[in-house]
Structure formats: C-alpha cells, structure tokens
C-alpha positions as CSV (number, residue, x, y, z in Angstrom):
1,X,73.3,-49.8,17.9
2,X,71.3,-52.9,19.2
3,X,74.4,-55.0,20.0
4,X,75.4,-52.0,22.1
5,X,72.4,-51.6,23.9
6,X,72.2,-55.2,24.4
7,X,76.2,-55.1,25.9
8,X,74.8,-52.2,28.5
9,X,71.8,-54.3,29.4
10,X,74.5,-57.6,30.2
11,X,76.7,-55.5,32.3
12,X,73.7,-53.8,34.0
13,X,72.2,-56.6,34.7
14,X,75.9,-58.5,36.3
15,X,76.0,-55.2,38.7
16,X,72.4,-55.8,39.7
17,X,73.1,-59.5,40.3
18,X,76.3,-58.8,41.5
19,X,74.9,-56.4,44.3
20,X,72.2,-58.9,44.7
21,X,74.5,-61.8,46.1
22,X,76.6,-59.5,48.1
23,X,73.1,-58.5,50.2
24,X,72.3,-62.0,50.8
25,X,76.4,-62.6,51.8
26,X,75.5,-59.5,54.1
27,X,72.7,-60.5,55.7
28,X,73.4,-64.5,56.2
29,X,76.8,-62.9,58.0
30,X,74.9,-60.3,60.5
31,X,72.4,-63.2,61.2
32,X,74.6,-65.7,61.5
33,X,77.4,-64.5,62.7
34,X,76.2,-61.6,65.2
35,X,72.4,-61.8,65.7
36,X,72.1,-65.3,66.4
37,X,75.0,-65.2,69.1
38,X,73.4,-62.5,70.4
39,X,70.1,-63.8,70.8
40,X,71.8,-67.4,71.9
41,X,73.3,-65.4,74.8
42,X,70.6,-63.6,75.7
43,X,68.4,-66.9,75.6
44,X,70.6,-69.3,77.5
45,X,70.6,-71.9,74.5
46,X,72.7,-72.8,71.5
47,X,71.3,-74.0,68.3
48,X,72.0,-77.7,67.6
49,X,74.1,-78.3,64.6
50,X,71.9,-79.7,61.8
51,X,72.3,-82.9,60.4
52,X,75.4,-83.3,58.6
53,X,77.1,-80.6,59.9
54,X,80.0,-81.2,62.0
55,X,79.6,-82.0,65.1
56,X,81.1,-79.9,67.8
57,X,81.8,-79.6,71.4
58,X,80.0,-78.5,74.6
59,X,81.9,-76.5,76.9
60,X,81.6,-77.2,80.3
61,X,79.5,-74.7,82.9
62,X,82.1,-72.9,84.4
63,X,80.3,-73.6,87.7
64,X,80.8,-77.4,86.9
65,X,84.2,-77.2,86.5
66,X,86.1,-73.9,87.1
67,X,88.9,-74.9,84.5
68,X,86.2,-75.5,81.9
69,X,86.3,-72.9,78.6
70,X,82.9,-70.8,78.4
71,X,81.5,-70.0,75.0
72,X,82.0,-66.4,74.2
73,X,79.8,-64.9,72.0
74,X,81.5,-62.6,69.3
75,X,81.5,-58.6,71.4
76,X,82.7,-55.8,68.7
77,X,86.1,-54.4,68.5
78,X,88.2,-57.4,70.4
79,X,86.8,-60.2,68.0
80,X,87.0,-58.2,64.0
81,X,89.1,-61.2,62.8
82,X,86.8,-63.3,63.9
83,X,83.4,-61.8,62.2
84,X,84.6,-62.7,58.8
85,X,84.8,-65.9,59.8
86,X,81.9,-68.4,59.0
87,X,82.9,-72.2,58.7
88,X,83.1,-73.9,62.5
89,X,86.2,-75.8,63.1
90,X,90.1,-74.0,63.7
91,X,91.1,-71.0,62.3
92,X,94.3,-68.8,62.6
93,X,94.5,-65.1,62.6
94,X,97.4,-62.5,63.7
95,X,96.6,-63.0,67.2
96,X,96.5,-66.5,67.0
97,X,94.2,-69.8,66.9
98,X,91.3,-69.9,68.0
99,X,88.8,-72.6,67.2
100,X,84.5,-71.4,66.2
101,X,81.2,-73.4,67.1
102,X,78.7,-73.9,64.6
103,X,76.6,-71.3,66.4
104,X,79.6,-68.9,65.8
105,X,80.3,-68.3,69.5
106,X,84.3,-69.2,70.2
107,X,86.0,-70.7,72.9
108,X,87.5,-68.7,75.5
109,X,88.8,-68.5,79.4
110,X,89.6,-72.4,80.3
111,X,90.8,-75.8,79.0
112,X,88.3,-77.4,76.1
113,X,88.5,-81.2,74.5
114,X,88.4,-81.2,70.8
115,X,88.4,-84.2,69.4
116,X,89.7,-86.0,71.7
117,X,92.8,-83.8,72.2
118,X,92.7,-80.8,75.5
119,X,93.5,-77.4,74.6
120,X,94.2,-73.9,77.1
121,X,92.2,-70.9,75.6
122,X,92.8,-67.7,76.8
123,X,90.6,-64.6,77.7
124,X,90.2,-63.9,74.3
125,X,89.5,-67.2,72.3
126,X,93.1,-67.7,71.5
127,X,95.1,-71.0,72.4
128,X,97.9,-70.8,74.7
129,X,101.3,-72.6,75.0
130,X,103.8,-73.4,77.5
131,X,103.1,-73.5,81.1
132,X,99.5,-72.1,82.3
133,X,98.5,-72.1,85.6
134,X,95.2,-72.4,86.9
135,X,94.3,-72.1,90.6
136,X,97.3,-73.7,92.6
137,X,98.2,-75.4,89.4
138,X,100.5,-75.5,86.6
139,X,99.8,-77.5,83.1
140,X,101.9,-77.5,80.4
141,X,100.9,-77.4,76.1
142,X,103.2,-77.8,73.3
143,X,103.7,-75.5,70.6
144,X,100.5,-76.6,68.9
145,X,98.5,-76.1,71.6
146,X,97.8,-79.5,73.1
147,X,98.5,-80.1,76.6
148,X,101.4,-82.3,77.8
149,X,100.4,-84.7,80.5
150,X,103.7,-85.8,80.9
151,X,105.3,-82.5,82.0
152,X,104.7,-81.7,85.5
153,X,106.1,-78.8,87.7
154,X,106.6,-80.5,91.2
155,X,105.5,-78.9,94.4
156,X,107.6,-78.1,97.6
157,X,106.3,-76.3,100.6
158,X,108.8,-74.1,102.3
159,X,107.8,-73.7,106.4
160,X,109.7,-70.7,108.4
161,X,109.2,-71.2,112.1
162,X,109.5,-69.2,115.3
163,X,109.3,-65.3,113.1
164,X,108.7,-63.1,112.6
165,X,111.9,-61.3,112.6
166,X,114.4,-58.5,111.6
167,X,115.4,-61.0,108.2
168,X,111.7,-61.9,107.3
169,X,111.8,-59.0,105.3
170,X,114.3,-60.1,103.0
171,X,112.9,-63.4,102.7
172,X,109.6,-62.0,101.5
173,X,111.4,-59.7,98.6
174,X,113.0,-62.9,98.0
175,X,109.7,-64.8,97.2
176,X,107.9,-62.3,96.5
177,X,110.7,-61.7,93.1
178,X,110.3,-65.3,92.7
179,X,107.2,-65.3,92.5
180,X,106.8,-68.0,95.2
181,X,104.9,-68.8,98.4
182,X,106.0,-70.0,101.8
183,X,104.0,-70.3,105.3
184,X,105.3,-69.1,108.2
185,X,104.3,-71.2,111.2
186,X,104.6,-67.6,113.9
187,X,105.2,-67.3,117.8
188,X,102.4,-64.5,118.7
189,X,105.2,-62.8,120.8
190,X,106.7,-62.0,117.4
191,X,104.3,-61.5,115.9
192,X,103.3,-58.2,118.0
193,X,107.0,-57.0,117.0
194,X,106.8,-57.0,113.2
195,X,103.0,-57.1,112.4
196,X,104.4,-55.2,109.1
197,X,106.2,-58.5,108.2
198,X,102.8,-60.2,108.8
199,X,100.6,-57.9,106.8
200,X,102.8,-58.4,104.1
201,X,103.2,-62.1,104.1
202,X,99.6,-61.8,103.6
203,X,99.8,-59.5,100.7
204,X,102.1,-61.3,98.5
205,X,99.9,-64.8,98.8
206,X,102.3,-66.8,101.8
207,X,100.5,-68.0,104.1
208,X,100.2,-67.2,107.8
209,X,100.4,-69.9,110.6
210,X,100.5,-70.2,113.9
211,X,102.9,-71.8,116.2
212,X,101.9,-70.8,119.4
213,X,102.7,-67.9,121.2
214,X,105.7,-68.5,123.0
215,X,107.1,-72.0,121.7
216,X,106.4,-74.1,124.9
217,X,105.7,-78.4,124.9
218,X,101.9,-78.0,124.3
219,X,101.9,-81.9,126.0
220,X,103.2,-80.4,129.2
221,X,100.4,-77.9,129.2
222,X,96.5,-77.8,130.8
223,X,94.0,-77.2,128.8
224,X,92.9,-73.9,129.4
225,X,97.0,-73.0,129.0
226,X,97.0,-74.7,125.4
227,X,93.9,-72.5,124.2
228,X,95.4,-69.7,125.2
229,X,98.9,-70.2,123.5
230,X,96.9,-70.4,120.1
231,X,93.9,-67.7,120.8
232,X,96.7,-64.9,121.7
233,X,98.6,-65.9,118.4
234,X,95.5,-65.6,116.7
235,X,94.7,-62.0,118.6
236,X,97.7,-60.9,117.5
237,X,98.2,-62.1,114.3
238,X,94.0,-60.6,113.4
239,X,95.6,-57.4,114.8
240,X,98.7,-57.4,112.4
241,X,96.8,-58.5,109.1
242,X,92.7,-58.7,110.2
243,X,93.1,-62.7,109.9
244,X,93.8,-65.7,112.4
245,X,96.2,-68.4,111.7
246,X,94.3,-71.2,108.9
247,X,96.9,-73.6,110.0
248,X,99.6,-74.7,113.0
249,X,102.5,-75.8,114.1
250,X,102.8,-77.3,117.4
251,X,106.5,-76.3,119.2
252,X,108.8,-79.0,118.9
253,X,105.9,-81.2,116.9
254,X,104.8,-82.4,119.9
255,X,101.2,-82.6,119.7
256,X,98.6,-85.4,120.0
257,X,95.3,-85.7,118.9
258,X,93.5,-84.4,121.8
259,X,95.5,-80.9,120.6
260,X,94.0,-81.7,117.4
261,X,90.6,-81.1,118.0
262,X,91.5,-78.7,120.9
263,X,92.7,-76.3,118.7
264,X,90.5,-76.9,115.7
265,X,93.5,-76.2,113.4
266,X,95.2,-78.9,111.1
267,X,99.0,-79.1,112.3
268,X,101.9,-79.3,109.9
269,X,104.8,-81.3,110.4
270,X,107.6,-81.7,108.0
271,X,109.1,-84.5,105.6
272,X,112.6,-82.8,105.3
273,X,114.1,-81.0,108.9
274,X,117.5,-79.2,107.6
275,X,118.2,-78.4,111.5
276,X,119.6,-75.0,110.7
277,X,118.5,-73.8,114.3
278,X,121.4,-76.6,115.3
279,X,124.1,-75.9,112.4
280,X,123.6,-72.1,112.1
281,X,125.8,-72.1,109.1
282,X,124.5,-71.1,105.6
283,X,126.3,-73.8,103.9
284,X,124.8,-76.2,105.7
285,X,121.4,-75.0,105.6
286,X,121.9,-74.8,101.5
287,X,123.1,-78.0,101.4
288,X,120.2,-79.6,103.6
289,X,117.6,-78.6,100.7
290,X,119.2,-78.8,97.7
291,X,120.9,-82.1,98.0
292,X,117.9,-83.4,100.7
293,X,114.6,-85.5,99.6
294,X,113.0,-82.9,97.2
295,X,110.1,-85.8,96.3
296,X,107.3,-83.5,94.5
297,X,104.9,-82.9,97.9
298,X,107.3,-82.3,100.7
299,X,107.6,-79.7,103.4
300,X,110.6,-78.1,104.4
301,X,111.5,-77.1,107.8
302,X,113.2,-73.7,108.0
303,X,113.7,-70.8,110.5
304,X,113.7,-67.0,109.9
305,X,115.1,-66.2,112.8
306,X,118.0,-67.3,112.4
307,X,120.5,-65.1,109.5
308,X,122.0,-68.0,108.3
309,X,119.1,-70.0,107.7
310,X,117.5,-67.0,105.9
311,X,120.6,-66.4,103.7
312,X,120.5,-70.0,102.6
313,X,116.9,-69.4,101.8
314,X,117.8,-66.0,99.2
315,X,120.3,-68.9,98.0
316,X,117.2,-71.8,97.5
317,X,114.4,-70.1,96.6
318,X,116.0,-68.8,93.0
319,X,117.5,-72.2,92.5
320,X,114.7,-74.2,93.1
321,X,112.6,-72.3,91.1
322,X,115.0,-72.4,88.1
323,X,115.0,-76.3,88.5
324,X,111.2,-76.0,87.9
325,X,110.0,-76.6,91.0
326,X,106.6,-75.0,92.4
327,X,106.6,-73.6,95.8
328,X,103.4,-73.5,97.3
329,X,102.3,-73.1,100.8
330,X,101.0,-76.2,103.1
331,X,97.0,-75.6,102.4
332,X,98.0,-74.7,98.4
333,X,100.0,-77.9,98.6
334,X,97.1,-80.1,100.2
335,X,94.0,-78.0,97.4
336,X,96.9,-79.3,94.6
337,X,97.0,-82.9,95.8
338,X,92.9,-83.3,96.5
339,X,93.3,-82.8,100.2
340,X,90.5,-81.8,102.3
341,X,92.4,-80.4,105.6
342,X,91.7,-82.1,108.5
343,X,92.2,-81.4,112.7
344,X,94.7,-83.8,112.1
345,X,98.6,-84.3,111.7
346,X,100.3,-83.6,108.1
347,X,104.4,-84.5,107.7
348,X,104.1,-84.9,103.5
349,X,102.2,-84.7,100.6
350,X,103.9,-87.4,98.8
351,X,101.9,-89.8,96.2
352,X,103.3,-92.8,98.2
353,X,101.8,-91.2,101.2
354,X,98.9,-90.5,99.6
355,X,98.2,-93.7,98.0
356,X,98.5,-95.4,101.5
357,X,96.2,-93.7,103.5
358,X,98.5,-91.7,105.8
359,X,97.5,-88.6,104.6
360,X,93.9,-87.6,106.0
361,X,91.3,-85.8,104.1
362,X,93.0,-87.5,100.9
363,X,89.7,-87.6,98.4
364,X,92.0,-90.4,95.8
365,X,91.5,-91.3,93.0
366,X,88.3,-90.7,91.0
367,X,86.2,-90.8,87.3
368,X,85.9,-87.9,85.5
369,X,82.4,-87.1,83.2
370,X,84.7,-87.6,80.4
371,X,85.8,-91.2,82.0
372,X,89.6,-90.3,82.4
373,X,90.8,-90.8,85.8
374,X,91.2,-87.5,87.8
375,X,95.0,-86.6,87.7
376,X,94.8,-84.8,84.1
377,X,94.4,-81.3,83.0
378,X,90.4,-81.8,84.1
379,X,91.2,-81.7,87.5
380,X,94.7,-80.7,87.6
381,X,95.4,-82.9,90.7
382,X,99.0,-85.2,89.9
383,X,98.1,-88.7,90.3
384,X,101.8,-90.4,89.3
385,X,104.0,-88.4,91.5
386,X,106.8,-90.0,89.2
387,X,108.6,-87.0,87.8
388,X,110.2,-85.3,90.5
389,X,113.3,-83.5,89.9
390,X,115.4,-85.4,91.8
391,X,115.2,-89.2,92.5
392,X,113.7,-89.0,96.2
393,X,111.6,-91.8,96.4
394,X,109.2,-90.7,98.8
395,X,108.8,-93.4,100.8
396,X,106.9,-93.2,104.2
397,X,107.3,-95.7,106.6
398,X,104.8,-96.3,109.6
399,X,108.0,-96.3,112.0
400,X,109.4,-92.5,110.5
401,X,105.6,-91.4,111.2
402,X,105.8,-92.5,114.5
403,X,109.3,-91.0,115.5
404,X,107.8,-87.4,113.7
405,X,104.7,-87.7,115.7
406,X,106.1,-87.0,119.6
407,X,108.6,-84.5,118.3
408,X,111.3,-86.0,121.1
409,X,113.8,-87.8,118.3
410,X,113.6,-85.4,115.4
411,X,113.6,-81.5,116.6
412,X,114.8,-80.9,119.7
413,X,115.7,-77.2,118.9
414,X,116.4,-74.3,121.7
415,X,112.9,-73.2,120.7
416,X,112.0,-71.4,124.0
417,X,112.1,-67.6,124.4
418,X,115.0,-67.3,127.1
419,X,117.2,-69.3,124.2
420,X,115.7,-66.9,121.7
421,X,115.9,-63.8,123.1
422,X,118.9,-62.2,121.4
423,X,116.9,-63.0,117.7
424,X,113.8,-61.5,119.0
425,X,115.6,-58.2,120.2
C-alpha cells in the first residue's frame, strides 16, 4: 500500500513539474517572442544583444537607403511558422528562409548584409532568388539566396520620333506584353490627333517627350518661335495625358546650348540611328538593331510613323528582351547609371562615356557606409559596363560627339510636315 501511494505521489508530482516547465516555456515565448517585438516597435528601439550572444545585423532606415530590409516585427496570422521560432540566426520553413534577430523581429522588404554576404528579402521575411528588381533596377541571387554581382541585365533605350500615329498602338501592346518601356520624343501636331495613344503611353510606364510641334530646324528659328514650338507640344500633350513633356528632342538634333537653357528641358540624342525614315524597309530596320552597337546604355533612334519601322520594332522588342536586355526609357536610363539630368545634350549612357566626363549630371563613382564602391546591389548603379550582350565597345570619340551635335551629317530625314503628311492623315 505505501509503495503504491508513494508511485502516485512520483507521477503526481512529474505532471506538476511537468506543467510547471511548460508555463515558464509559455511565458519566456509570449515575452520574448511577441511582447518584446511589440513593445520594440511601439518604442522605436531594439534591445542590444547581450554579451555573448551572437551578434547580428542592423538593417538600414529605409529612408537611408530605399533598397535597405526593414525589421518586421512578428503580426499574427502571416508569421505562425515563425512564432515557434526562438534562436536568432537562419531558419527554413514551407514558405521558405527567412533569417530572425535576437530581438525576434525578421527581415523583410529590401536587400540585407549578413555576414558579409547580401541577401533579397521579400515582403514577408522570406529570401528571394533569381532576378529582382528594385526601382529601375534589376539584381540577380543564386539559388541560395546570395546576390550575384557578376550577372547584369544591360539597358537599352528605345526613342520613337515624329508620333504619334495610327501604328503607335501596336507598338504599345507590344511593350506593354513585354513588359518594357520606350519614350516617344512627339510632334504636338500629332499629338492633338491621337491623345489616346498618349494617355496610354503614360499608363503603361513609357515615357512622353517632346520634339517640337511641327519638326522645324530650331537653329533657324527666333526666339520667341522656339518657345512656342515646345510650349504648344507641352499644351497639347497636358491636354492628352494632364502632363508636359520631362524630356526633348530637338528636330533633326540640331540644337545648341542656348536651346538648352531656352527650353529648360534636357535633349536626347542617340548613340545608334537605324535611318529607317531613309530605308523604309522592315528588314532593314531589324537588322540596324539587332546586329548594331547594343553596348549596355545606348539609345536607339526609331520612328512610329513609319509601318515598316514599327513592324521591325513588334520583331525587336521580344527578341531583345529574350536576350536579356532591359529596356528602359531615357530618364529611367540616366536614374540607373547615377545621372542627374541636365539642360544639356545626352547621345549615350555608356560606362566609357561615363567615365570620361561627356556625360553631364554623371555623380561617378563613390563609397558606400559599408566601404564598397557604389556599383553593387547597395546602390544598384553598374559601374563595369563590361557585360553587354554583344561585344560593342562603346567607345565615344570627341569627333563622333561633334558630328551628332549639329544634326547636319547624321539625320538628315524628311522630318517636316509637307514630307509627312500622308503618315499623319
């Protein structure tokens, strides 16, 4: 009888102590993993690791960097697999990896350096792979999560000039299924025509520009005549889409300075002229592009007024963008290289163009708070400019800059509206 009352005691006594280190599991896990995360966001602060714990990583203020990871705190519902989690460092769930602090808050929404290496988080803590844009763009991680400097998607800017017209339309389902951006450089005569076309280019993230209103040699013009090319473009195009032209184009590039700072607009030239308003012949507009210099950072001169010229375009778009090119507008194109647009004259983005000067507004090179050079994931600006897809080298010469400048050797087309008329019927 006593050794059975003494066996009930034992196991009544294992249940009680039992029970008893469950509470205290219990309450160290709603303290530590919910009230202090809590109490940490709603105070601003994070407690410091103590000594000997591991020591972990401070994410960057998003309003430092806007590619930084915040800490998220853990919210309910969207983070269960991450509540029974209590040791800081990587974990892996169903939903993937995700890495914890030692105040239990989780990385989330941005790129984070962990020991050394840079990881992608996504909106909910997890790590992503594969290409991952942020802003104008694109960074690439492996498998395991850690980002791949050495892949880079290189950027083209395809220009349209003298549109809209009846074939924008099809150009813009074209980019707009590609998920790619162009800017249209637009006569405001046109533009009056198809403000539809305009509103839309708008819509699906091109970029509007203006290139005058009825294509006449701004350095034959008066002042007052100049100003009132660009203010009647930028009448009509606020009409079409409730927004004046960012950026221009000056009719047959010729522009100087003086136009410049008239006009207040920076004015895009172009680094690769396929001359399809000369050849009108898709094959040869195809050709132009895809076997031209493609060097990551170069603007392509196009017109969508022209059929051919647009059907060659349905033809590039898909193909570039299946050889991993990026296309990007003119001011996307000049955010991505650390450009601060300028009244000024642009013909490429290229790194050797960069790197010498001739491109204004160029902020270069510069030290990170991590001490890498700018160029990386931090950033996302592409200092090497070595791995375009094709072997263009880019080069720039002082005498090519010169010829582009006047407009006289290198695009002499039959811009004018009498030569135009039948494409703007």
């Amino acid at each position: 009888m006593r050794q059975k009352k003494r066996q009930m005691l034992i196991r009544k006594y294992t249940r009680m102590a039992t029970y008893a280190v469950a509470l205290v599991l219990v309450v160290i896990f709603i303290i530590r993993g919910i009230i202090f995360p809590i109490t940490n966001r709603v105070g601003g602060k994070d407690n410091e690791p103590s000594e000997g714990q591991r020591v972990q990583v401070q994410a960057q203020t998003p309003e430092a960097d806007p590619n930084a990871a915040m800490r998220q705190p853990l919210k309910g519902k969207a983070d269960v697999s991450k509540m029974s989690v209590m040791t800081p460092g990587w974990h892996d769930s169903k939903e993937g990896r995700w890495y914890q602090n030692a105040d239990g808050t989780y990385f989330a929404k941005g790129f984070q350096k962990i020991e050394g290496t840079q990881y992608s988080f996504d909106e909910n803590g997890y790590i992503q792979t594969g290409w991952v844009t942020k802003g104008v763009n694109d960074y690439f991680f492996n498998e395991d999560g850690t980002y791949n400097p050495e892949k880079k998607r290189p950027l083209l800017a395809l220009t349209f000039d003298d549109g809209p017209s009846q074939y924008t339309q099809q150009l813009l389902d074209c980019l707009e299924e590609n998920n790619a951006h162009a800017t249209f450089f637009m006569l405001g005569q046109n533009v009056e025509v198809y403000p539809d076309a305009v509103k839309r280019m708008k819509e699906i993230g091109c970029e509007i520009g203006s290139h005058s209103w009825d294509h006449l040699d701004l350095m034959t013009l008066d002042t007052d005549s100049v100003i009132a090319e660009f203010t009647k473009t930028d009448d009509a195009l606020m009409k079409a889409c409730g927004e004046k032209a960012p950026v221009a184009r000056a009719p047959y590039g010729s522009a100087d300075q003086s136009i410049y700072d008239l006009i207040q607009k920076p004015f895009f030239m172009w680094s690769l002229d396929t001359l399809d308003w000369k050849t009108l012949d898709e094959a040869s507009d195809y050709d132009a592009v895809m076997n031209g210099d493609l060097t990551d950072g170069s603007i392509i001169l196009m017109h969508d007024i022209h059929e051919p010229s647009v059907k060659a375009a349905l033809r590039i778009i898909p193909e570039l963008v299946e050889k991993g090119y990026k296309l990007v507008t003119v001011s996307e194109m000049a955010e991505a290289k650390g450009v601060t647009l300028q009244n000024a004259r642009y013909i490429d983005f290229w790194q050797s163009s960069l790197d010498n000067g001739s491109v204004p507004g160029y902020k270069g090179n510069s030290t990170a708070s991590d001490g890498s050079e700018t160029g990386n994931v931090e950033d996302g600006s592409d200092s090497s400019g070595e791995d375009s897809v094709n072997d263009g080298t880019g080069e720039s010469s002082e005498e090519e800059s010169e010829d582009l400048g006047d407009g006289s050797d290198d695009y002499t087309d039959d811009g004018n509206t009498e030569d135009y008329s039948e494409d703007y019927e």
